[in-house]
C-alpha positions in Angstrom: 63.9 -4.6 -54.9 65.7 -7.1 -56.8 63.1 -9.7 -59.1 61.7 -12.7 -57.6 61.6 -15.5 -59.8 59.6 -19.0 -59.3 59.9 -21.9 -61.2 56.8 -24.2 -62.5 57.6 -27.6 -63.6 54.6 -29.2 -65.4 54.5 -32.7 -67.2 54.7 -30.8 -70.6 56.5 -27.4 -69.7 59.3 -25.5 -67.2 58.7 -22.0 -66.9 59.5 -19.0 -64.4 57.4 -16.5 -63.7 59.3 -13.7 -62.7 58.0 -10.7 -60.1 59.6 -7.2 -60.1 59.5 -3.5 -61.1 60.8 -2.2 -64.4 61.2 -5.3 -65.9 59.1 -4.5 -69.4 62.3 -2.7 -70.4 64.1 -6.3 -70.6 61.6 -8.5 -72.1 64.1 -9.0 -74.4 67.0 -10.2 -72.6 64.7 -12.0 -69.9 63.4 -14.0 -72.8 66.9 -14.9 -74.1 68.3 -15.8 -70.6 65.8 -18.4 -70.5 66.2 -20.0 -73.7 63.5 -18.3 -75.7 64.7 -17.2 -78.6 62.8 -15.8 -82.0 62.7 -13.5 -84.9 59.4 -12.4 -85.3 57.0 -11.9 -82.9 52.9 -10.6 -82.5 52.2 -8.4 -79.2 48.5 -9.2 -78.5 47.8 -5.6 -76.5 44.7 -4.8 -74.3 43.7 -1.4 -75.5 43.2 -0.4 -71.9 47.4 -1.0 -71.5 48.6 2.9 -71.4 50.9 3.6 -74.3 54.2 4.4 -72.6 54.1 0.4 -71.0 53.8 -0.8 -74.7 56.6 1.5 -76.1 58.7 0.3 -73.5 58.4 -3.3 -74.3 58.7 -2.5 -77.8 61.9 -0.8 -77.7 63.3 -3.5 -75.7 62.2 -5.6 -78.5 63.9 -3.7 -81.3 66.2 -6.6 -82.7 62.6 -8.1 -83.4 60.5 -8.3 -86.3 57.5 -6.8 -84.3 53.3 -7.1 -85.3 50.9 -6.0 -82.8 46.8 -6.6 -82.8 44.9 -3.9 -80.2 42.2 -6.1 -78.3 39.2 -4.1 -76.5 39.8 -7.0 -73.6 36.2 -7.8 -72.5 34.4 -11.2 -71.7 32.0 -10.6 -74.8 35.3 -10.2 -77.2 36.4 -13.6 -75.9 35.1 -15.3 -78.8 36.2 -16.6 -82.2 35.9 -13.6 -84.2 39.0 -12.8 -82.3 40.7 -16.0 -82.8 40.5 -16.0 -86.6 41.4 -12.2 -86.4 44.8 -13.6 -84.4 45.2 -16.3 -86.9 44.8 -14.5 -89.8 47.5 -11.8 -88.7 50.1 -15.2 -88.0 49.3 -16.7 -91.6 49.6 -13.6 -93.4 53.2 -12.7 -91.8 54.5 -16.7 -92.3 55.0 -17.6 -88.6 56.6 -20.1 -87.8 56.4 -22.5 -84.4 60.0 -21.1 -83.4 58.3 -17.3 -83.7 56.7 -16.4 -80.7 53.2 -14.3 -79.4 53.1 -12.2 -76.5 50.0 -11.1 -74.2 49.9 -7.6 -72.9 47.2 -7.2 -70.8 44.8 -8.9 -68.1 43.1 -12.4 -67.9 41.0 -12.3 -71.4 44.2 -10.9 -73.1 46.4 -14.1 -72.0 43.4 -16.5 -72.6 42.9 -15.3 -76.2 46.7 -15.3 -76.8 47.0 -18.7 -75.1 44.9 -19.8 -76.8 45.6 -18.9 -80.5 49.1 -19.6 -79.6 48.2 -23.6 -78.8 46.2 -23.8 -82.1 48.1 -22.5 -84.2 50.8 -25.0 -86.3 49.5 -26.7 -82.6 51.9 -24.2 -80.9 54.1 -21.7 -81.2 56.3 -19.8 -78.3 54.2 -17.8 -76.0 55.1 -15.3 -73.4 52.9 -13.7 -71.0 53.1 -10.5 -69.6 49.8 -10.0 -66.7 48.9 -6.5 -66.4 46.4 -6.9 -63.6 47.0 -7.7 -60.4 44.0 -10.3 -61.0 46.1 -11.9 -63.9 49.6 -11.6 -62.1 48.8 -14.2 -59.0 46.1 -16.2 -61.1 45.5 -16.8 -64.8 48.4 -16.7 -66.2 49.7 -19.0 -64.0 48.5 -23.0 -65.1 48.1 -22.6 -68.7 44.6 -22.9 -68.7 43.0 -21.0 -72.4 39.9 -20.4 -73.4 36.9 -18.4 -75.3 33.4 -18.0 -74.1 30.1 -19.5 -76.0 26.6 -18.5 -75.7 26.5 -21.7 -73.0 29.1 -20.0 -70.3 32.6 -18.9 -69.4 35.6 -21.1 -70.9 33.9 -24.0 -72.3 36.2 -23.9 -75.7 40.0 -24.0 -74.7 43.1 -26.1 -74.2 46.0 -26.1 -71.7 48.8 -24.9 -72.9 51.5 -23.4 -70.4 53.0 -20.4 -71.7 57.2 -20.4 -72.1 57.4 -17.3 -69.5 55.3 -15.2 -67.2 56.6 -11.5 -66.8 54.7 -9.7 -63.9 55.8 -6.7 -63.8 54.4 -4.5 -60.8 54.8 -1.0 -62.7 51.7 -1.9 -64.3 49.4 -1.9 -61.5 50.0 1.6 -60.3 47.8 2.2 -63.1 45.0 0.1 -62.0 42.1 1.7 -60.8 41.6 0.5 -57.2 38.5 -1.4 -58.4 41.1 -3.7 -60.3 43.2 -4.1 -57.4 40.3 -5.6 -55.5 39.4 -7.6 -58.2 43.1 -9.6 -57.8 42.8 -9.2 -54.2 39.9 -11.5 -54.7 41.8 -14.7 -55.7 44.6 -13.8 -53.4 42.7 -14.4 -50.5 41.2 -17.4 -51.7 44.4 -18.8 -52.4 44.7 -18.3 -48.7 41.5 -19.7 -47.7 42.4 -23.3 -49.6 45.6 -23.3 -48.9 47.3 -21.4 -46.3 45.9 -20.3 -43.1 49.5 -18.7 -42.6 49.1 -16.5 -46.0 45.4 -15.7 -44.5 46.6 -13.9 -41.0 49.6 -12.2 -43.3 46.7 -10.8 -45.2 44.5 -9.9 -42.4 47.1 -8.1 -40.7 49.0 -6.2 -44.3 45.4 -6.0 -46.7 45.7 -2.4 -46.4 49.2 -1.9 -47.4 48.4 -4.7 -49.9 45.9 -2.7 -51.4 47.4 0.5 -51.6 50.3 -1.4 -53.6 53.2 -0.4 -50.8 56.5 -2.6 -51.0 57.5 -4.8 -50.2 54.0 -6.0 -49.4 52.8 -6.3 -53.1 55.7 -8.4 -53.9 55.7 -10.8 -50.9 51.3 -10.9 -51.7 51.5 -11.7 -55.7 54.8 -14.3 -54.8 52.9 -16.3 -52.2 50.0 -16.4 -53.9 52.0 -18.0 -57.2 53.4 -20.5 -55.3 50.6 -21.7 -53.8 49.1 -22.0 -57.4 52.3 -23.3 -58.3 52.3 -26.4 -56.3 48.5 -26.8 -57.1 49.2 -26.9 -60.7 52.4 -29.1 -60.6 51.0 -31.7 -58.7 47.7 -31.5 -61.0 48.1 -29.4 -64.4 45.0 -30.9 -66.4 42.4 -30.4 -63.3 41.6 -34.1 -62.6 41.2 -33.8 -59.1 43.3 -31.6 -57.3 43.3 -28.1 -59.5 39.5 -28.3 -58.8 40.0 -26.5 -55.4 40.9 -23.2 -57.2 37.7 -23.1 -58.3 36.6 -22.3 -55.0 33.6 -20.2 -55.3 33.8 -20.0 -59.2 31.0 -22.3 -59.9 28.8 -19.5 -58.0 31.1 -16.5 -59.7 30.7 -17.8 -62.8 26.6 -18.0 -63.1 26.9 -14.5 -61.5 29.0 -13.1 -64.1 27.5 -15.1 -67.0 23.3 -14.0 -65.8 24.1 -10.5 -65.6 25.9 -10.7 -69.5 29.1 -10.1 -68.5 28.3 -6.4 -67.8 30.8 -3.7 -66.0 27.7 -3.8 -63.0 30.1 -7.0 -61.9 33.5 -7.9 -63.2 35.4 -10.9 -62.8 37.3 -10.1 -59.2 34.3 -9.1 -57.5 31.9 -12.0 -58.9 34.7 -14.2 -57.0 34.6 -12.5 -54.2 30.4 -12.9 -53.9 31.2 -16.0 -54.9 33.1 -17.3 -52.3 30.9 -15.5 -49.8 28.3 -17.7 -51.2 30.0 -20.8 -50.9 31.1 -19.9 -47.5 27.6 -19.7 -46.6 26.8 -22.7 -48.1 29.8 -24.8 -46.3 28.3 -23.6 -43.1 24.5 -24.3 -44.0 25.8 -28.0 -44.6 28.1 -27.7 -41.6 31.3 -28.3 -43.4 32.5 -25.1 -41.9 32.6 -24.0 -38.2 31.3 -20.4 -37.4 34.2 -19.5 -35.6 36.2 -19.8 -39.1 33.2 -18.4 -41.0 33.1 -14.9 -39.1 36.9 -14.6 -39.6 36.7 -14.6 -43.2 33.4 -12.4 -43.2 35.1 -10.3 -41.1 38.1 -9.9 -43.2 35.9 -9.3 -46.3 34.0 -6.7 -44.6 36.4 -4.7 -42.9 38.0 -4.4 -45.7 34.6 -3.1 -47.8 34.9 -5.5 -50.9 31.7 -7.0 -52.4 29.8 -9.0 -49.8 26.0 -9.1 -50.5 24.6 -10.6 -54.2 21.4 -9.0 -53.2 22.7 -5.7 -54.6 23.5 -7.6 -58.0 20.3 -10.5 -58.2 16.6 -11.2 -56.7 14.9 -14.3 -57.0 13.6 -13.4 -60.3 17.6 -14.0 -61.4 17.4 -17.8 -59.6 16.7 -19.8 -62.9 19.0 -18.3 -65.2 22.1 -18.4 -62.3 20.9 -22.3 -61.8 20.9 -22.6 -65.7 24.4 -21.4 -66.0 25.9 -23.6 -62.6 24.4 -26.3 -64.2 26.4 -25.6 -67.3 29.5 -25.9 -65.4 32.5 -27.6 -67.0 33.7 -28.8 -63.6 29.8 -31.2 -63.6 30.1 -35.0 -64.1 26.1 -35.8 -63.8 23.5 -33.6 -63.6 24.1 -32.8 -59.9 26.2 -29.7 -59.4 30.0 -30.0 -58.2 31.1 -27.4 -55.7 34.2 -26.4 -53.9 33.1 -26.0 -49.9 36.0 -25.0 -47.3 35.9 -27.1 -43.9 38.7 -24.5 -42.5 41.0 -21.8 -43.4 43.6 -23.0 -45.9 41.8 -26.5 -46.4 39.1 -26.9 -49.3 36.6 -30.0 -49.9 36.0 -31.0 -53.8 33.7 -33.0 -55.7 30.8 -32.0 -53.3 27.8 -32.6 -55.4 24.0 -31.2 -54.8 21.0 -31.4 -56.2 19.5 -28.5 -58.3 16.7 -28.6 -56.0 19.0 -27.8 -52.9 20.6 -25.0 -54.3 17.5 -23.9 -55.2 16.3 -23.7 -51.7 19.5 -22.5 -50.6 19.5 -19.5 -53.3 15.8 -18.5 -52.8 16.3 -18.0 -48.8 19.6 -16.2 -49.9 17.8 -13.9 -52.5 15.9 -10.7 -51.9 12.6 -10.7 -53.4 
């Protein structure tokens, strides 16, 4: 199948991502047929990445002066022990704002390398190159960068739009299937904002989907993009718009962030409960009709991903997920903002509640 290649165009960048097989062993040459030329560059590598990916990309980067930092990619590691370990490597070797970085890896390995990449000189050439399926059709699309604190996910970062995504779909045949849900997670609520069309290609192809057949996976990661896509054009700094990708990540996010980022629940499935959640929610407060509610439960459970938080939490978890939604960088008072759907492929934002309503909510939603 021949690459698919989609163009963003933000206020500050113009950048295509492009979707295909085999394409690692032309970073290179993809990188000069789009203007991004550079001497030296640094691959920031998830250790998790197997070898014979990395070689590839590294022989097709032989002209290249080449450095290369292993990262063991986990939400604890976010952190700025790893940013000055970045920046120390770039000062050391004398880059310069015309070299370039590269990610290799999932969604923490492109929002460290964003992230150094946008601080350092204030910004050098980036390129990412998603490894995930999770990473492919959502954060490394937008720009957004970041590190965690003890206070929750993201709150230190910048925006800063990388010169090229490469999603290269060799990668995710060594996913475990675990992973695959995990991107499958954001796909479908790219669906559930945005496009009830994208939602019945889903409910009809999620098993071919899943099991990575072509040229489902293609058409699946490239409709997903766009939809970000126009999201992000029309709003790349999240002042109103952006917000509805954050559908159920307000929820996801206190998940993740209560039970310490463990392996129990990773970043694709807390989304997954977490959308579940605020589907419930957006039918509690009659936002959402049942009839649209049981299609998406449906969908979710046919399928067997992560549907009930009551395996993860119990009440005795309700003050530190509370804490941690209250902490939420998407809050402008001390209510909490959520994204709510009123139908499939339409979103609500800025739907603020009380802590004591969630509260409620949470405790009748909670085992004991």
């Amino acid at each position: 199948m021949k690459p698919i290649k989609l163009n963003i165009k933000t206020k500050t960048q113009q950048y295509p991502i492009i979707i295909g097989s085999n394409l690692i062993s032309k970073v290179s040459q993809i990188a000069k047929n789009n203007s991004v030329n550079f001497k030296k560059c640094l691959l920031i590598v998830d250790n998790k990445v197997p070898n014979k990916f990395i070689l590839k990309i590294k022989k097709s980067l032989k002209q290249k002066k080449i450095y290369i930092c292993l990262f063991n990619a986990k939400e604890n590691n976010k952190n700025f022990i790893i940013i000055n370990k970045i920046l120390e490597i770039l000062l050391k070797n004398n880059f310069s704002r015309e070299d370039c970085m590269i990610s290799i890896g999932g969604g923490i390995t492109g929002d460290i390398t964003g992230f150094a990449a946008s601080i350092f000189k204030r910004g050098l050439r980036f390129i990412n190159i998603p490894t995930t399926l999770l990473s492919q059709v959502d954060s490394s699309i937008g720009g957004k960068t970041g590190i965690n604190s003890k206070y929750g996910k993201n709150l230190i970062g910048s925006f800063y739009q990388p010169n090229i995504v490469i999603s290269d779909t060799q990668f995710l045949k060594s996913l475990s299937k675990r992973e695959i849900v995990c991107g499958y997670g954001e796909i479908l609520k790219h669906s559930l904002i945005k496009s009830k069309k994208f939602f019945i290609f889903l409910d009809k192809n999620s098993k071919k989907i899943l099991q990575l057949s072509s040229p489902f996976i293609e058409k699946t990661i490239y409709e997903s993009c766009k939809i970000k896509k126009k999201v992000v054009e029309k709003d790349e700094k999240e002042t109103n718009l952006r917000k509805i990708l954050n559908f159920g990540h307000t929820f996801a996010h206190s998940y993740e962030a209560s039970l310490g980022y463990s392996k129990k629940l990773n970043h694709g499935e807390a989304v997954i409960l977490g959308m579940q959640t605020a589907l419930t929610f957006s039918l509690k407060v009659n936002i959402l009709k049942q009839k649209d509610y049981k299609l998406i439960i449906n969908h979710i459970k046919n399928l067997n991903l992560p549907i009930s938080i009551n395996k993860f939490f119990t009440k005795m978890h309700l003050k530190k997920i509370l804490f941690f939604m209250l902490k939420d960088k998407k809050n402008k008072s001390d209510k909490i903002s959520l994204v709510l759907l009123n139908k499939i492929g339409s979103a609500v934002i800025n739907k603020e509640y009380s802590k004591e309503s969630l509260k409620i909510f949470l405790k009748d939603y909670l085992r004991n």
